[in-house]
KEGU-928843 format. One record per residue (C-alpha): residue number from 1; residue in one letter; chain; x, y, z. Coordinates in steps of 0.001 Angstrom, whole numbers, plus 500000, padded with zeros to 6 digits. Layout:
# KEGU-928843
NODE  num  residu  chaine      px      py      pz
NODE  NUM       A       A       X       Y       Z
...
***
This chain:
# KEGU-928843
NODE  num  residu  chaine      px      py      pz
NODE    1       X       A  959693  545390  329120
NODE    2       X       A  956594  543511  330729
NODE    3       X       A  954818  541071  329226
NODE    4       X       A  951074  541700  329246
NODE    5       X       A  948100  539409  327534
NODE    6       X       A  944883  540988  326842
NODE    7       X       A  941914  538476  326436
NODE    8       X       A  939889  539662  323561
NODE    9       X       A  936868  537057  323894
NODE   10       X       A  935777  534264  326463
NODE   11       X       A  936802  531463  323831
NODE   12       X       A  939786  533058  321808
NODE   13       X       A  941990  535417  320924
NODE   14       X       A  944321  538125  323289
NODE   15       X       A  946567  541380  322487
NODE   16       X       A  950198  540787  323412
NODE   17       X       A  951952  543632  324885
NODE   18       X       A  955442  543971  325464
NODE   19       X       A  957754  542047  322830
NODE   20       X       A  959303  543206  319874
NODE   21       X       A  959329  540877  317223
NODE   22       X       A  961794  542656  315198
NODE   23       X       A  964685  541770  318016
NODE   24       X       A  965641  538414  318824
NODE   25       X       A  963548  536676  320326
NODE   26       X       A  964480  535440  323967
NODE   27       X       A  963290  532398  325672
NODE   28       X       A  961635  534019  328064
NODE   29       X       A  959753  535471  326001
NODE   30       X       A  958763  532718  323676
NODE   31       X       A  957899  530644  326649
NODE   32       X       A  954989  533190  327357
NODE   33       X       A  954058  533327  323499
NODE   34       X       A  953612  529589  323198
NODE   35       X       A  951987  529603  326913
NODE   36       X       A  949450  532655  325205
NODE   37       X       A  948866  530632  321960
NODE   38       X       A  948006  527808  324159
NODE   39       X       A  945810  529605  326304
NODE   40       X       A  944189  531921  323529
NODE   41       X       A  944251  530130  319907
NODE   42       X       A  945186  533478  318362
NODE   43       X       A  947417  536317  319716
NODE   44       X       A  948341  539687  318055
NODE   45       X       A  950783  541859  318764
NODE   46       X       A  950169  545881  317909
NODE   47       X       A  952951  548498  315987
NODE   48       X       A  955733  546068  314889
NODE   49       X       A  958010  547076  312662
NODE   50       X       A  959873  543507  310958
NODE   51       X       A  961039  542983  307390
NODE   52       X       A  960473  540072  305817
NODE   53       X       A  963812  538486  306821
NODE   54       X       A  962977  539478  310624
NODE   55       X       A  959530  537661  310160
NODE   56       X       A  961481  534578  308947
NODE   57       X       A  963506  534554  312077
NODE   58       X       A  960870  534716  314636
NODE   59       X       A  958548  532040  313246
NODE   60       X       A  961842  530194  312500
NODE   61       X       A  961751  529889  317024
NODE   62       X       A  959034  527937  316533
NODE   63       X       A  959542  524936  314235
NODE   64       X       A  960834  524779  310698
NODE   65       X       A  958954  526787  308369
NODE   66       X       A  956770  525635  305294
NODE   67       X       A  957065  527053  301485
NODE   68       X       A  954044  526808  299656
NODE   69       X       A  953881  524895  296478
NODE   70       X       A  951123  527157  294815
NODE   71       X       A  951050  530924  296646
NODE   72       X       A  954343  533418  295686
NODE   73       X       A  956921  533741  297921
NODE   74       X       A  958970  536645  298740
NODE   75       X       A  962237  537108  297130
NODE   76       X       A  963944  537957  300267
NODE   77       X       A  962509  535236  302183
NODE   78       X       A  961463  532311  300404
NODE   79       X       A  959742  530728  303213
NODE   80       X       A  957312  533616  303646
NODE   81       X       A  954060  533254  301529
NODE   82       X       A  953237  536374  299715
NODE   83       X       A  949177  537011  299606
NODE   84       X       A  948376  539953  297305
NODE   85       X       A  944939  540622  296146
NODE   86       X       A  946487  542161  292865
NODE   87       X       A  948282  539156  291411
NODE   88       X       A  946752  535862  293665
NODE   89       X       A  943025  534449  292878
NODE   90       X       A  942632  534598  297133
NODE   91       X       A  939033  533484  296996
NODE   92       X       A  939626  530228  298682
NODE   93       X       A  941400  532490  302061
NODE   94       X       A  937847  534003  301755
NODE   95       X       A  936004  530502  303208
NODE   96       X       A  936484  529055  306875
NODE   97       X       A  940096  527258  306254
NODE   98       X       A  942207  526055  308356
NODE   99       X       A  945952  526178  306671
NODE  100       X       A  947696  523588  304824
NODE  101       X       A  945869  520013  306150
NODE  102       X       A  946666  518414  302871
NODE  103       X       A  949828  517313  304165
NODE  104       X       A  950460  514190  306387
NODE  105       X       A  951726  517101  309317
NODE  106       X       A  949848  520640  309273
NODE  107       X       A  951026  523519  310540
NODE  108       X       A  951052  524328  314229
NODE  109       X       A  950344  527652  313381
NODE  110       X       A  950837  530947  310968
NODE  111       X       A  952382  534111  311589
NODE  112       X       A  950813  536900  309434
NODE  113       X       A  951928  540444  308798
NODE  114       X       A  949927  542889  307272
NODE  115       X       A  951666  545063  304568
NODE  116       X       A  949223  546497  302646
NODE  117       X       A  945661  547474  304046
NODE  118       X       A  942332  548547  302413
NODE  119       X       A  940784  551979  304107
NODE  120       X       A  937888  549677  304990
NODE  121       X       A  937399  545890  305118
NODE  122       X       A  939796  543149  305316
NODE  123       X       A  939469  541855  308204
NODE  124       X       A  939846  538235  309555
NODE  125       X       A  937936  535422  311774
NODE  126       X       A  939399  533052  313978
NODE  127       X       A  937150  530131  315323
NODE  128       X       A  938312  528087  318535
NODE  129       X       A  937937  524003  316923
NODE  130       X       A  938229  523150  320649
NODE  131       X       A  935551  525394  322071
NODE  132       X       A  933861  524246  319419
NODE  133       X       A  934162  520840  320635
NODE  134       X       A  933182  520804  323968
NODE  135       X       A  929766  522440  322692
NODE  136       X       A  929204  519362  321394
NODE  137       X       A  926773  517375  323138
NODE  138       X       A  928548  514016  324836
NODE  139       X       A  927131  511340  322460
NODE  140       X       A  928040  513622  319518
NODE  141       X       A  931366  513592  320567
NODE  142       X       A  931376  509559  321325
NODE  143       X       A  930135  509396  317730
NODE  144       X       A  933410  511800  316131
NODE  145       X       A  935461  509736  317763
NODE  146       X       A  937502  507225  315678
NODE  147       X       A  936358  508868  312550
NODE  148       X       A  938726  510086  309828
NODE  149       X       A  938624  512336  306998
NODE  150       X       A  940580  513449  303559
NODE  151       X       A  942067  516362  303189
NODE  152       X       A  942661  517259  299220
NODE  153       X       A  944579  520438  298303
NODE  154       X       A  942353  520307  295423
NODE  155       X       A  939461  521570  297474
NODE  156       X       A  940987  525310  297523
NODE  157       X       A  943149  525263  294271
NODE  158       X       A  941079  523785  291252
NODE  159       X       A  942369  524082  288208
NODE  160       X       A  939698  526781  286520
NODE  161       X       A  941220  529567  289139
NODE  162       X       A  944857  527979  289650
NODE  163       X       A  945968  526432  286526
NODE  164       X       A  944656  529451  283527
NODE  165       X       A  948292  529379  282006
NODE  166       X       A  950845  526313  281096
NODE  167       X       A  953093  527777  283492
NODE  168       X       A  950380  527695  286174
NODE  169       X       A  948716  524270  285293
NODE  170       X       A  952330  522551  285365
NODE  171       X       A  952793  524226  288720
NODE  172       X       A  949310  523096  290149
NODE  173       X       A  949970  519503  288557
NODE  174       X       A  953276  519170  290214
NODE  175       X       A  951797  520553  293647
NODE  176       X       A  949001  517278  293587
NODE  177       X       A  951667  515083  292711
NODE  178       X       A  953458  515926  295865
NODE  179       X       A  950376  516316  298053
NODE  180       X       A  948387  512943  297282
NODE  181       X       A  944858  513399  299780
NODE  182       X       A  945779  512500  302828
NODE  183       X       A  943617  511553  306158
NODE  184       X       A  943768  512980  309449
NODE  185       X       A  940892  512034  312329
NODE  186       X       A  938221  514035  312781
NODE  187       X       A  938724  515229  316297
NODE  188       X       A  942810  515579  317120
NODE  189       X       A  944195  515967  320371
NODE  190       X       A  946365  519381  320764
NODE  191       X       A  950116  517623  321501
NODE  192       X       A  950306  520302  324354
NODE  193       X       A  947007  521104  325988
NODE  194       X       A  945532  517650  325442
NODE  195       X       A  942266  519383  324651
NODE  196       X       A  940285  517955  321847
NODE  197       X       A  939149  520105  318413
NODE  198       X       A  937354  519549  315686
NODE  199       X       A  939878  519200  312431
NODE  200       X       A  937417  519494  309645
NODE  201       X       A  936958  522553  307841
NODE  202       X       A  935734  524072  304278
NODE  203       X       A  939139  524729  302528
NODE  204       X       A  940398  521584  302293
NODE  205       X       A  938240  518471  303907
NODE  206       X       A  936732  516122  300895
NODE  207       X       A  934594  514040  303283
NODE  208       X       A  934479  511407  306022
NODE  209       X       A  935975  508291  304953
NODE  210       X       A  933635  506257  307283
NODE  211       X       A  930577  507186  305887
NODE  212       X       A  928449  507467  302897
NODE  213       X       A  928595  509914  300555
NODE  214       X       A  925277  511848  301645
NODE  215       X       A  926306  511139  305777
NODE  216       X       A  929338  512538  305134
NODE  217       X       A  927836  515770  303794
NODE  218       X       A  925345  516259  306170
NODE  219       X       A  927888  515818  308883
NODE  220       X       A  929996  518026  307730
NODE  221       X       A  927157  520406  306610
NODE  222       X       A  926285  520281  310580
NODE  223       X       A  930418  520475  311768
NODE  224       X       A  930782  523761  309653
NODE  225       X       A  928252  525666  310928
NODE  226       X       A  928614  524525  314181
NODE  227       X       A  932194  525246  314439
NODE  228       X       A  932075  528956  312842
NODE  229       X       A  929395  530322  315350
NODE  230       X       A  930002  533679  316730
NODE  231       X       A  930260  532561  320374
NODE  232       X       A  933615  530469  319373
NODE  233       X       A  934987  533436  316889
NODE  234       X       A  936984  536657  317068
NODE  235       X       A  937185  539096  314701
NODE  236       X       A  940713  540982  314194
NODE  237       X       A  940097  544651  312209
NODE  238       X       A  943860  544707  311179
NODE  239       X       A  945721  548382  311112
NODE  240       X       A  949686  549199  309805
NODE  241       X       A  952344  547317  312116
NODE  242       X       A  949637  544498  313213
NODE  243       X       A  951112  540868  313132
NODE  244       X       A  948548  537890  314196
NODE  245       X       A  949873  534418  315354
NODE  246       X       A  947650  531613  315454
NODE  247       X       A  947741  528287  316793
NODE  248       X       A  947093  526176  313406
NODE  249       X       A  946056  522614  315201
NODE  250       X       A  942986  524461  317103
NODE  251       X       A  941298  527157  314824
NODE  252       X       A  939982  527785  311491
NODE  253       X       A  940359  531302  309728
NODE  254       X       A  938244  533168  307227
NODE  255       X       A  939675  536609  305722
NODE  256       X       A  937023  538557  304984
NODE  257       X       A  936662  539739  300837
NODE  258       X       A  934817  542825  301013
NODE  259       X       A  937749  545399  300160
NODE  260       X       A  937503  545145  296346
NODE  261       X       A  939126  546959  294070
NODE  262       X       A  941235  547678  296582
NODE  263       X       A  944640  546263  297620
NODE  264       X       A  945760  543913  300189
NODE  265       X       A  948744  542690  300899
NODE  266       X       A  949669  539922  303531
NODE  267       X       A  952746  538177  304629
NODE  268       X       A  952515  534840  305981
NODE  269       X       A  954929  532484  307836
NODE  270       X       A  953952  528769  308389
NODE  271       X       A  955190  526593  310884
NODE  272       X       A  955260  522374  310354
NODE  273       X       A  953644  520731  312826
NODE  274       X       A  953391  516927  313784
NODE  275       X       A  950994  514561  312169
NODE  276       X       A  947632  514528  314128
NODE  277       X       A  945787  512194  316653
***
């Protein structure tokens, strides 16, 4: 079959036509997926049809895959992250994010299936970091440079929504001890494109370590809203068989909360990445 990619918007995002992800994966073919991600940020692919231990296998092409030490994992796969709205507080999914910087390497990107939809609502943003960059004006960008900022898995998992039963807070306890704050600049360099992003965002940046306490928040007051505006962002309304893949090191993500009391049910695949510059 041919290989088509559909841009979606000038910054980010394309449809991917043409590869089943339920077959093994060739290299041909995950030559133009990473070439796409590159290119794009975020690319979907329409009607798949992959249980969880297919899912596995594909982002498994990529890198080796992350299990997250608060989120449920499926029993058939335990390095696929489970996101239910019926049994997971997902309120911190529902802020501009961008997954997993409390570790020393991030992901290069997520793989998301969607197993469970809501008749209406649900749907997520991406935001291009790198587009987002280059809007910058040039002594802005002077200024980011050299900077660095914590990262805190604290920021998205407090304790009053992740640690309500002994079970839970002995979980969340164990997950800081492993994940000490760590620091990562605040503009990295993507290790294939050489283009340059912003790499602060909501879920899980503290503050700058550079600056003062009240700098640091109007900075990254200002970075926030710059980097979510609708010129850098695409919006994905998901339907049954839709699987997104996006490039971790260059976006942010927001899943949009506005499906309540109904059900969602996501399936998510992380990929490590390498430590950032």
């Amino acid at each position: 079959m041919t290989v088509s990619v559909t841009r979606l918007t000038p910054t980010i995002g394309a449809i991917v036509d043409g590869i089943s992800l339920g077959a093994p994966l060739t290299d041909a073919a995950q030559q133009e997926i990473n070439q796409a991600l590159v290119d794009h940020h975020v690319i979907f692919f329409r009607d798949q049809n992959v249980t969880p231990a297919q899912h596995r296998a594909f982002a498994s092409r990529f890198g080796q895959l992350h299990i997250h030490p608060i989120y449920p994992n499926h029993p058939e796969a335990p390095e696929i992250t489970v996101l239910d709205s019926d049994i997971t507080d997902l309120q911190d999914n529902a802020i501009w994010h961008t997954d997993v910087t409390f570790t020393k390497t991030p992901p290069m990107g997520g793989v998301l299936v969607a197993r469970i939809l809501p008749e209406q609502g649900g749907d997520t943003l991406w935001s291009s970091s790198a587009a987002a960059y280059d809007a910058l004006s040039p002594p802005m960008q002077k200024f980011l440079e050299g900077l660095t900022a914590s990262h805190s898995i604290v920021q998205s998992f407090p304790a009053v929504r992740f640690g309500m039963t002994p079970q839970a807070q002995e979980r969340l306890e164990q997950a800081k001890r492993d994940h000490p704050p760590v620091s990562h600049p605040v503009i990295r360099t993507h290790p294939v494109s050489g283009r340059k992003g912003l790499f602060v965002q909501e879920g899980f940046t503290t503050h700058i370590n550079e600056l003062t306490a009240a700098e640091s928040h109007a900075l990254l007051t200002f970075l926030y809203a710059h980097s979510t505006k609708p010129e850098f962002v695409v919006r994905w309304k998901w339907r049954d068989g839709d699987v997104a893949f996006w490039d971790n090191r260059v976006t942010q993500h927001y899943a949009i909360d506005d499906y309540r009391p109904a059900r969602r049910v996501m399936n998510r695949a992380t990929i490590i990445g390498d430590q950032p510059v």
